[in-house]
C-alpha positions in Angstrom: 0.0 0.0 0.0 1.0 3.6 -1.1 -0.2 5.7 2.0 -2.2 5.5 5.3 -4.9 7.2 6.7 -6.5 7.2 10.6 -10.1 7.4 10.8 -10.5 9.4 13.8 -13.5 11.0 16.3 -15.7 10.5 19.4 -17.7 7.6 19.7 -20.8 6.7 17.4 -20.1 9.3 14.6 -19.6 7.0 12.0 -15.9 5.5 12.0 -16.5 2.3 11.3 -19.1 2.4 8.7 -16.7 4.7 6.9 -14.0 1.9 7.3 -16.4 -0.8 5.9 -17.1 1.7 2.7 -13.8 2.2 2.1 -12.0 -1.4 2.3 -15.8 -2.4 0.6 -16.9 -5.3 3.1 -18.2 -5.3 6.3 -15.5 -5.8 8.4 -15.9 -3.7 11.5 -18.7 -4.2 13.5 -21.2 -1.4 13.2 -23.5 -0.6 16.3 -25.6 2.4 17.5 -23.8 1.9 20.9 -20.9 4.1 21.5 -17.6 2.7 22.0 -18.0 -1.0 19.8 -14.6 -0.1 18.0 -11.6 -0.9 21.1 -8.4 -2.0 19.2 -7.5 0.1 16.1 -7.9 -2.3 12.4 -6.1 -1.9 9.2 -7.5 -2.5 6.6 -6.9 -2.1 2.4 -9.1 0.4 1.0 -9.8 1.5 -2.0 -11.0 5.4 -3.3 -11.4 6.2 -7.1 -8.5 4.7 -8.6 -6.3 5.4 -5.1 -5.4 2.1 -3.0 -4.3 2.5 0.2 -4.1 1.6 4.1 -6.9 2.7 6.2 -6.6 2.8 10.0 -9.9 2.5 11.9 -9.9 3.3 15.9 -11.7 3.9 18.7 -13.8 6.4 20.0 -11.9 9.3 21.3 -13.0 10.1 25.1 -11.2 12.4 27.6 -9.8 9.5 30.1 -7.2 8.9 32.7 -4.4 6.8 31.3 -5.1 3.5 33.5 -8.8 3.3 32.3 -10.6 1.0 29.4 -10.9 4.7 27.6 -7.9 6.0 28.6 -6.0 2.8 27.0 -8.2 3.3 23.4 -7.2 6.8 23.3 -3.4 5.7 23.7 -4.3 3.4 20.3 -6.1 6.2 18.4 -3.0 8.4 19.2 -0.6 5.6 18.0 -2.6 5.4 14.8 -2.4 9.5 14.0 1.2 8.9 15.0 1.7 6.2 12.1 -0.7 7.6 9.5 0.1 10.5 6.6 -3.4 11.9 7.0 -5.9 11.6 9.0 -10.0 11.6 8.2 -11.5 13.5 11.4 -15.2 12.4 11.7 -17.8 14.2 13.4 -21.9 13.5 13.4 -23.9 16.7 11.3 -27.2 15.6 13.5 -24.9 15.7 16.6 -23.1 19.1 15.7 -20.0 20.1 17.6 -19.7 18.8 21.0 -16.7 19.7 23.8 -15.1 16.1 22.8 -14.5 17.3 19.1 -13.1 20.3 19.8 -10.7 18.8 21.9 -9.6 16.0 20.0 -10.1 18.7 16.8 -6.9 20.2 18.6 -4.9 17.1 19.5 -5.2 16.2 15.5 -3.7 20.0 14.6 -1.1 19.2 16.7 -0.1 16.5 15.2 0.6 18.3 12.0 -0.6 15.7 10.4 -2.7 16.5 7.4 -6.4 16.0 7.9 -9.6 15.9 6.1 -12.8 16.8 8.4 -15.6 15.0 7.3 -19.4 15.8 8.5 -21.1 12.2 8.2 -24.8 11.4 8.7 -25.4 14.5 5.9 -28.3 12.6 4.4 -30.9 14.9 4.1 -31.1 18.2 5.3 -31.1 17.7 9.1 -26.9 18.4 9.2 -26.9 21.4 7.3 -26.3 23.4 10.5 -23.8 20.9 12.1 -21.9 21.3 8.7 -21.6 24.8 8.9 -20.7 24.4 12.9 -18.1 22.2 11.8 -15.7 25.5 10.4 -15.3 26.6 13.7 -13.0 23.1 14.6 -10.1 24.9 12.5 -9.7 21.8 9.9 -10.3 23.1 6.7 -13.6 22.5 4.2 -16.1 20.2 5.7 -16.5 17.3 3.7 -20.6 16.5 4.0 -20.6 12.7 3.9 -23.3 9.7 4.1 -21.0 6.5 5.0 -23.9 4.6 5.6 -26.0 5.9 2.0 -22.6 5.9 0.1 -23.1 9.7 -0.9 -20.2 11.9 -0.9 -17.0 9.9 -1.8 -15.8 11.8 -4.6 -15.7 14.9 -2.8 -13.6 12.6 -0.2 -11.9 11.6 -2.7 -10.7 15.0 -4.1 -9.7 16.4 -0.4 -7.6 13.4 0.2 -5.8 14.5 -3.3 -5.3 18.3 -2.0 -4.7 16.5 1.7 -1.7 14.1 -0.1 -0.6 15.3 -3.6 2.7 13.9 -3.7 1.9 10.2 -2.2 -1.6 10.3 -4.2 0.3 11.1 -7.8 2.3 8.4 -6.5 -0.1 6.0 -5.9 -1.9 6.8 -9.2 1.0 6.2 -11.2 2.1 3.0 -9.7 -1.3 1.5 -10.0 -1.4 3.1 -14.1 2.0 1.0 -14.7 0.9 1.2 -18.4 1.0 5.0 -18.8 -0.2 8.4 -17.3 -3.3 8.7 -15.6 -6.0 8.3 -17.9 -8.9 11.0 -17.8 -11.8 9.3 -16.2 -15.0 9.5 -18.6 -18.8 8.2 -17.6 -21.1 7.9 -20.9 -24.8 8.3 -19.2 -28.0 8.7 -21.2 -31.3 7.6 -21.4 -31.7 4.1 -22.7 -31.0 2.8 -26.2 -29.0 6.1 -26.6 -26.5 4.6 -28.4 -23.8 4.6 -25.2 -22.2 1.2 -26.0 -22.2 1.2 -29.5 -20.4 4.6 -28.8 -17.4 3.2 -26.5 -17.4 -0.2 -29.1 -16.4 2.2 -32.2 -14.1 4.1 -30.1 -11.7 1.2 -29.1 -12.5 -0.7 -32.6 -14.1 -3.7 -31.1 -17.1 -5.2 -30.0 -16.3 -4.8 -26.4 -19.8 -4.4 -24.9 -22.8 -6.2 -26.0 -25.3 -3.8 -27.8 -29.4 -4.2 -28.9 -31.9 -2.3 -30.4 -33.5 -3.6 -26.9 -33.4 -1.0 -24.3 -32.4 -2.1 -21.2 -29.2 -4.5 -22.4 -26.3 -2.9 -20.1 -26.6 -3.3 -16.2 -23.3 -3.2 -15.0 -21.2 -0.3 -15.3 -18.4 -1.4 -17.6 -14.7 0.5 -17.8 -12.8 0.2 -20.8 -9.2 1.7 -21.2 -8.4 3.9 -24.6 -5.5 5.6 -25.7 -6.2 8.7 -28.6 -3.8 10.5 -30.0 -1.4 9.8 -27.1 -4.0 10.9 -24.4 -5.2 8.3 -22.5 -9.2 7.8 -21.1 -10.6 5.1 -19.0 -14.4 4.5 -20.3 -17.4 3.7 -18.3 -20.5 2.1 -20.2 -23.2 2.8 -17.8 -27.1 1.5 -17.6 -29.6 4.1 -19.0 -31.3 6.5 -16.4 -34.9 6.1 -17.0 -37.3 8.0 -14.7 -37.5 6.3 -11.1 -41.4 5.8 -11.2 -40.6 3.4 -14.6 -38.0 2.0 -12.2 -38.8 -1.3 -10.9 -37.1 -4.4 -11.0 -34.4 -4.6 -8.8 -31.4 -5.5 -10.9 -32.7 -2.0 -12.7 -32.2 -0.3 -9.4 -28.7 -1.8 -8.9 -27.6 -0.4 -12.1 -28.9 2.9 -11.6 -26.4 2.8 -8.4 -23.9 1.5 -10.6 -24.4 4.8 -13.1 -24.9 7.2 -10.5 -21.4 6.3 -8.6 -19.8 6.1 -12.4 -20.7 9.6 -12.8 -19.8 10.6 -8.9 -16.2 8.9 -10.0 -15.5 10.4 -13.2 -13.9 13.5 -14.1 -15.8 14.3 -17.5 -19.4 12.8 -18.2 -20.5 12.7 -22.1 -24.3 13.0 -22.1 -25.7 11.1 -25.1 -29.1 11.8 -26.7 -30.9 10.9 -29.4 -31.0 13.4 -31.9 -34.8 12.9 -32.4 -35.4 13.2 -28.6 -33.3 15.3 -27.4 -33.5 17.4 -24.3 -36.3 15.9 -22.9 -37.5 16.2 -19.4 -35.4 13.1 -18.1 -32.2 14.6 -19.9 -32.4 17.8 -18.2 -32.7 15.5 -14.7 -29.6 13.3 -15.8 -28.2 17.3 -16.3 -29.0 18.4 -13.1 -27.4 15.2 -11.4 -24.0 15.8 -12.8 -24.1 19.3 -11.9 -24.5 18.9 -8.5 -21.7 16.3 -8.7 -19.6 19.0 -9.9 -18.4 17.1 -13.0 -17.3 18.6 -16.5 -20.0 17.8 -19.0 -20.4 17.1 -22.8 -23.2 16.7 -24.6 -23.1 14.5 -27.7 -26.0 14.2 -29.9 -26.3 10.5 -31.4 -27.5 8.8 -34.6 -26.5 12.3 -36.6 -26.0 9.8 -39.6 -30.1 9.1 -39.3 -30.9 12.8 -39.4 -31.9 15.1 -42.8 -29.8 17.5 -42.1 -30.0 21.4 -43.2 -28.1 24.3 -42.5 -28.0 25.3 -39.3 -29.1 22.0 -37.3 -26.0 22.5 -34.9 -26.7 26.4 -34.2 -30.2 25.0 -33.1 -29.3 22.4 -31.3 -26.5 24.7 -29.2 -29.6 27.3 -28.3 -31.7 24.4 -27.0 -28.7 23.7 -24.5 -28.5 27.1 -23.5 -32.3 26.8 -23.5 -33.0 23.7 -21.6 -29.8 23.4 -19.8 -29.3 26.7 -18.3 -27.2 25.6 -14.9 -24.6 24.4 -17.8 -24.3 27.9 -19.6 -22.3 26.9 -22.9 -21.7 23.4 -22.8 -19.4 21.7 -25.6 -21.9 19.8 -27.9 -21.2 17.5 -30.3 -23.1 15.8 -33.0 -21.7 12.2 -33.7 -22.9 8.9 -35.1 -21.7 5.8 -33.2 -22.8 3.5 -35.8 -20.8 5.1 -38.8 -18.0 6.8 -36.1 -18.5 10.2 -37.3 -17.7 13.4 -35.5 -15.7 11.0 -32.9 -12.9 13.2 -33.5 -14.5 16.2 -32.3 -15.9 14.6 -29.2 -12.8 13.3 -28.0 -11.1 16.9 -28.4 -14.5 18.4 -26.6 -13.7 15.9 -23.6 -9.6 16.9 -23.5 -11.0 20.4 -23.4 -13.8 19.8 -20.9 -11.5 18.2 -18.8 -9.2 21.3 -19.0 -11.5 23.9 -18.0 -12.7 21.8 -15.1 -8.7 21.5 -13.4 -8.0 25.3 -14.1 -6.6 27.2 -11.5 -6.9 31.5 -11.8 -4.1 33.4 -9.5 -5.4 35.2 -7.7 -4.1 38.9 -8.8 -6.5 38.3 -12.0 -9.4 37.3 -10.3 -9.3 40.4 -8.0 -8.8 42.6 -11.0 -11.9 41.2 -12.4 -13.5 41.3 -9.0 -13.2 45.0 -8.6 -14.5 45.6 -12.5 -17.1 43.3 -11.5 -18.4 45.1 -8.5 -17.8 48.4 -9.6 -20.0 47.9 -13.3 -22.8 46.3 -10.5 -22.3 47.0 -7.1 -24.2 44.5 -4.8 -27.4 46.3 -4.1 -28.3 47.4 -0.5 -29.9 44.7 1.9 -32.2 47.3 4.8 -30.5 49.9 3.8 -27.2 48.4 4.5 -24.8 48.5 2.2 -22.9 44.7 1.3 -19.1 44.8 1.4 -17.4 42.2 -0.9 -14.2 42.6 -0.3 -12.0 40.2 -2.3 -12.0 36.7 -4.0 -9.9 34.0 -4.4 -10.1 30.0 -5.6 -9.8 27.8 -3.2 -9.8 24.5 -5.3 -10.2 23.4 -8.9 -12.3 19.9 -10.2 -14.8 21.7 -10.2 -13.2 25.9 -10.1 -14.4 26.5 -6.8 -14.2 30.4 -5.4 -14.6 32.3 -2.0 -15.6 35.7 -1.6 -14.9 37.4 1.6 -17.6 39.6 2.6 -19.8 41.2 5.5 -23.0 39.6 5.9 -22.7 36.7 3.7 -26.2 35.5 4.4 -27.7 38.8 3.0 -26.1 38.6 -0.6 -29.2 37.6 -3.0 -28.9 34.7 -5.0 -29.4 36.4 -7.9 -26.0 38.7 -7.4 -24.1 35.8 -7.0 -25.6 34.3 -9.6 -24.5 37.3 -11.8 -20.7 37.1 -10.5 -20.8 33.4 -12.3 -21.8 34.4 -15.0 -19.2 37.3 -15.3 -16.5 34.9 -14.2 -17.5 32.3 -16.2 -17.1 34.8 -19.4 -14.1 37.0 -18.4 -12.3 33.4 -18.0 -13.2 31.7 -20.3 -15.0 28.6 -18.1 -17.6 27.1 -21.0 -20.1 24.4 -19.3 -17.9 23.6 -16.0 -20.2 23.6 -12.9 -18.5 26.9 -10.8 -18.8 26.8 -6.8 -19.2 30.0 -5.4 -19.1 30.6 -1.5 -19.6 33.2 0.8 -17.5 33.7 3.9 -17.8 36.8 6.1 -14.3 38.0 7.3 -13.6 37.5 11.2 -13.8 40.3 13.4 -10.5 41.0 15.2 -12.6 43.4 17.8 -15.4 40.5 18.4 -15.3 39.0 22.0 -13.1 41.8 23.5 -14.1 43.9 26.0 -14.4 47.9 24.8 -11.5 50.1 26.2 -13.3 52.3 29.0 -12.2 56.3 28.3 
C-alpha cells in the first residue's frame, strides 16, 4: 500500500461504517452503541483509482491513562502517530460537542494533514452541524453519508489536496501502463447509443449492444489511448425516470451509473437526436451538476438525421435553453454507428476536462473582482450597504471560489448568480459547474471587552 490514513473521532459518529465503505466489506462491526470499536484495524481500502491503508480506531474520550478509555485513546494516538493523513469524523445531527473540539486540537497538533468530514449528511437535518463544523479549525467540511454511500468523490478530491505527492504516487504505480487516464462516464437515457459509442471508439465489440433497451446493467470500464492521451471509459445503464424503475437489478444499475458519474472527471451526455433534451435529460443534467463534474453533450445517430443548414446552431440554443445551470456546454453531433464526428468529441472531452482542473491566480481574479463590482455593485440589503471585499479559488475539479464579505447570508442569490456568470465569461469557463461561496471576514474586535475612556 501507497499511503495510510486514521479514521478518527468520538464515539458513534460513523468510523466504522466509513471503514467498511472504504476497504468495501463489512469488516468492522457497526453498532448504535458508542464505543463497539476498542483495538485500532487496518484494513486495504480502496478510493477512485487510489489504494491505500486505512486505520480505523476507537472512539476518542477524555480519560485517565489507567482506564478502558484512557487505553483506546493511547491506540487512536498511535494510529495518528503512524498515519500521513488523517480523516477527522464528526456526526452533522450531533453538531459540535466539547469532545470534538478537543480531539479537533490534539489532530492539529499532530501536523498531520487531515480531512474533516461531516457524516450522517443525508438529508437536510446536518446542514447546520456542517456549517458548525468550520469553527474546529480543519479546513472545508466534507458532508458525507457512510452509511448511503453519498459523498465519496468529494472525499476523494480532499484526500488528493490532503496528499498530492503520495496520491500522484499511488496513481501512477497503480497506471504501470501509462499516465493517468482522464476518467469518462457515458450516461444517457436508454437505447441512446452509449455502447455502441465506447465499441467504435476502441475498434471492437467490447460491450454487447441491442436495439432492446435495457441491455447494459453493469457499469463497464474500458481503457483507450487517442492520440497519445489516455481515457478510462465507463458504459453505464440508461437512467430512466425512477417511477418506470422497478425491478431490482434496474435499481442496482442505476447505483452502478450514478457512482460512475460521482467517480469520473468528464461525463459525455448522449441523446438521441430525435429526442433530445427531454425532461429526463435535463434530470440526468442536473445530477451531474450537483456532482460537480465537466460535461459534454453528444447528440447520437446524426448519420439518421436530414440535415440542413444550421441543425447545430439549433441544437447549441436548446442547451443554452433547456440546460441553463450548464451555460455553454461543448456539444457535439456524432454517429456511433458510422463513427463520425468521434474526432470532435474526443477533443471536446480533453478540453472539458481542461476547464474543469484550471486554477486563476489570484491577482487576475481580484482585478476582475473589482470591475465586476464596480460595473454592478451588490445592491443594499435594509439599507445596509454589502461589502465584498475580495475573491480568491480555493480549489479546482470543479473551479471552486470564496468571496470574503460582510453579511454573507444577505447577498441575494441572484448577485451571485451574476458574478458566475461574469466569471465564467471573463475566463473563459464554458459548461464547468463553478462553486461560489460566501465567507464573512472575522472580526478581530469581536469577544473583546471595549477600552473604557
Amino acid at each position: 500500500m501507497s499511503f495510510t490514513v486514521a479514521i478518527v473521532g468520538r464515539p458513534n459518529v460513523g468510523k466504522s461504517t466509513l471503514f467498511n465503505r472504504l476497504v468495501g466489506r463489512r469488516v468492522a462491526l457497526v453498532d448504535d452503541q458508542p464505543g463497539v470499536t476498542r483495538d485500532r484495524r487496518e484494513g486495504e481500502a480502496r478510493l477512485g483509482d487510489l489504494d491505500f491503508t486505512v486505520i480505523d480506531t476507537a472512539g476518542f474520550e477524555q480519560a485517565g491513562a489507567e482506564t478502558l478509555p484512557g487505553r483506546m485513546r493511547a491506540q487512536t494516538e498511535t494510529a495518528i502517530e503512524q498515519a500521513d493523513a488523517v480523516f477527522f469524523v464528526m456526526d452533522a445531527r450531533a453538531g459540535v460537542l466539547p469532545d470534538d473540539r478537543a480531539f479537533a486540537s490534539l489532530v492539529r497538533k499532530s501536523g498531520k494533514p487531515a480531512v474533516l468530514v461531516v457524516n450522517k449528511m443525508e438529508g437536510r437535518a446536518g446542514e447546520s452541524g456542517r456549517l458548525e463544523a468550520y469553527s474546529l479549525g480543519l479546513g472545508e467540511p466534507i458532508p458525507l453519508s457512510a452509511e448511503h454511500n453519498e459523498g465519496l468523490p468529494d472525499l476523494y478530491d480532499a484526500l488528493r489536496e490532503a496528499l498530492p505527492e503520495k496520491t500522484a504516487e499511488a496513481i501512477e504505480r497503480a497506471d504501470d501502463d501509462g499516465p493517468h487516464p482522464i476518467r469518462v462516464a457515458i450516461v444517457g437515457r436508454p437505447n441512446a447509443g452509449k455502447s455502441t459509442l465506447i465499441n467504435r471508439l476502441i475498434g471492437e465489440e467490447r460491450l454487447l449492444t441491442s436495439p432492446e433497451a435495457g441491455t447494459t446493467r453493469d457499469s463497464i470500464a474500458v481503457d483507450l489511448e487517442w492520440h497519445g492521451h489516455h481515457f478510462r471509459l465507463h458504459d453505464t445503464a440508461g437512467l430512466r425516470r425512477r417511477s418506470r424503475i422497478d425491478e431490482k437489478i434496474e435499481k442496482l444499475s442505476v447505483g452502478e451509473t450514478l457512482n460512475a458519474v460521482r467517480f469520473a472527471e468528464v461525463v459525455v451526455v448522449l441523446l438521441d437526436v430525435d429526442n433530445a433534451f427531454e425532461e429526463q435529460d435535463q434530470k440526468i443534467a442536473d445530477l451531474i451538476e450537483s456532482e460537480g463534474r465537466a460535461v459534454v453533450i453528444g447528440i447520437n445517430k446524426w448519420d439518421l438525421k436530414d440535415r440542413n443548414p444550421g441543425d447545430i446552431s439549433k441544437l447549441r440554443e436548446k442547451a443554452r435553453e433547456k440546460l441553463m445551470q450548464l451555460p455553454d456546454v461543448p456539444l457535439v453531433a456524432v454517429s456511433a454507428l458510422t463513427g463520425e464526428g468521434l474526432d470532435r468529441l474526443m477533443q471536446a472531452i480533453i478540453d472539458a476536462y481542461e476547464v474543469w482542473n484550471r486554477r486563476i491566480s489570484t491577482s487576475a481574479l481580484n482585478r476582475w473582482f473589482e470591475d465586476a463590482t464596480s460595473a454592478h455593485p451588490p445592491p443594499a440589503v435594509s439599507g445596509r450597504r454589502l461589502r465584498l471585499n475580495y475573491i480568491t479559488q480555493v480549489t479546482s475539479r470543479p473551479p471552486t471560489f470564496v468571496v470574503f464579505c460582510t453579511r454573507a447570508d444577505a447577498v441575494p442569490d441572484a448577485y451571485k448568480r451574476y458574478l458566475v456568470n461574469s466569471l465564467r465569461e471573463a475566463f473563459e469557463l464554458p459548461g464547468t459547474p463553478i462553486r461560489l461561496m460566501l465567507r464573512e471576514k472575522a472580526n478581530p474586535y469581536e469577544g473583546k471587552a471595549r477600552r473604557k475612556h
